[in-house]
C-alpha positions, 0 to 999 in steps of 0.5 A: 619692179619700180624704179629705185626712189632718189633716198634708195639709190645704192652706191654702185648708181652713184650718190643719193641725190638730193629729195627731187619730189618736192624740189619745185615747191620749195623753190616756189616757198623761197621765191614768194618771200622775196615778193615786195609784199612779203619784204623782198630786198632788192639790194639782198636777193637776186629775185627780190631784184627781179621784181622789183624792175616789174614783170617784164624783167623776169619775162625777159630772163625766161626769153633769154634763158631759153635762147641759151637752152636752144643754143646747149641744144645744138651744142649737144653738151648733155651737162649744159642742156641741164644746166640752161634747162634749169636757168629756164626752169627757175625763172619760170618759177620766178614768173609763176610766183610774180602771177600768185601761181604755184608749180604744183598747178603746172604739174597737175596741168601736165598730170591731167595731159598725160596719156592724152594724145598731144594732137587731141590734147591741142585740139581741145585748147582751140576750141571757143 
């Protein structure tokens, strides 16, 4: 049996939620149009902002995003544990698009590592 899709949810698990395949790639479509190059405005985009302070600025949100995860953590609310994951996740995002990178790059890197041991999977990326 295959666990129910996000479209075929039935009213007794809740609501659908909203199309989650694709989710990370349009996020990354909307970003890159707030890219200088692309006529990102700063006074009209959060993100356009972001880069507009150059790269560290986004560096230091995924640092301070991550600090805010780590601290949901051992607060253990379950609602803000999702919440920071996905302050973290986007400015992720945000710091892939700054680089010319897409999140579907990520996913293929985690595809290729699934079902590969993490002790061996590490042990592969120290080698010269």
């Amino acid at each position: 049996m295959t666990a129910p899709t996000d479209s075929s949810r039935s009213a007794a698990q809740g609501a659908a939620l909203p199309d989650t395949d694709t989710v990370l790639a349009r996020i990354a479509d909307v970003l890159a149009t707030r890219l200088p190059a692309n006529g990102g405005d700063p006074a009209a985009s959060y993100v356009a902002k972001l880069f507009s302070k150059g790269p560290d600025a986004a560096l230091k949100k995924v640092g301070e995003e991550a600090t805010e995860l780590v601290m949901a953590v051992k607060d253990g609310i379950p609602d803000r544990i999702v919440s920071e994951t996905a302050d973290l996740w986007f400015h992720c995002l945000v710091v892939l698009t700054e680089h010319g990178l897409r999140p579907e790059q990520v996913l293929a890197e985690l595809a290729r590592r699934e079902g590969v041991s993490g002790f061996v999977e590490k042990a592969s990326r120290n080698k010269p």
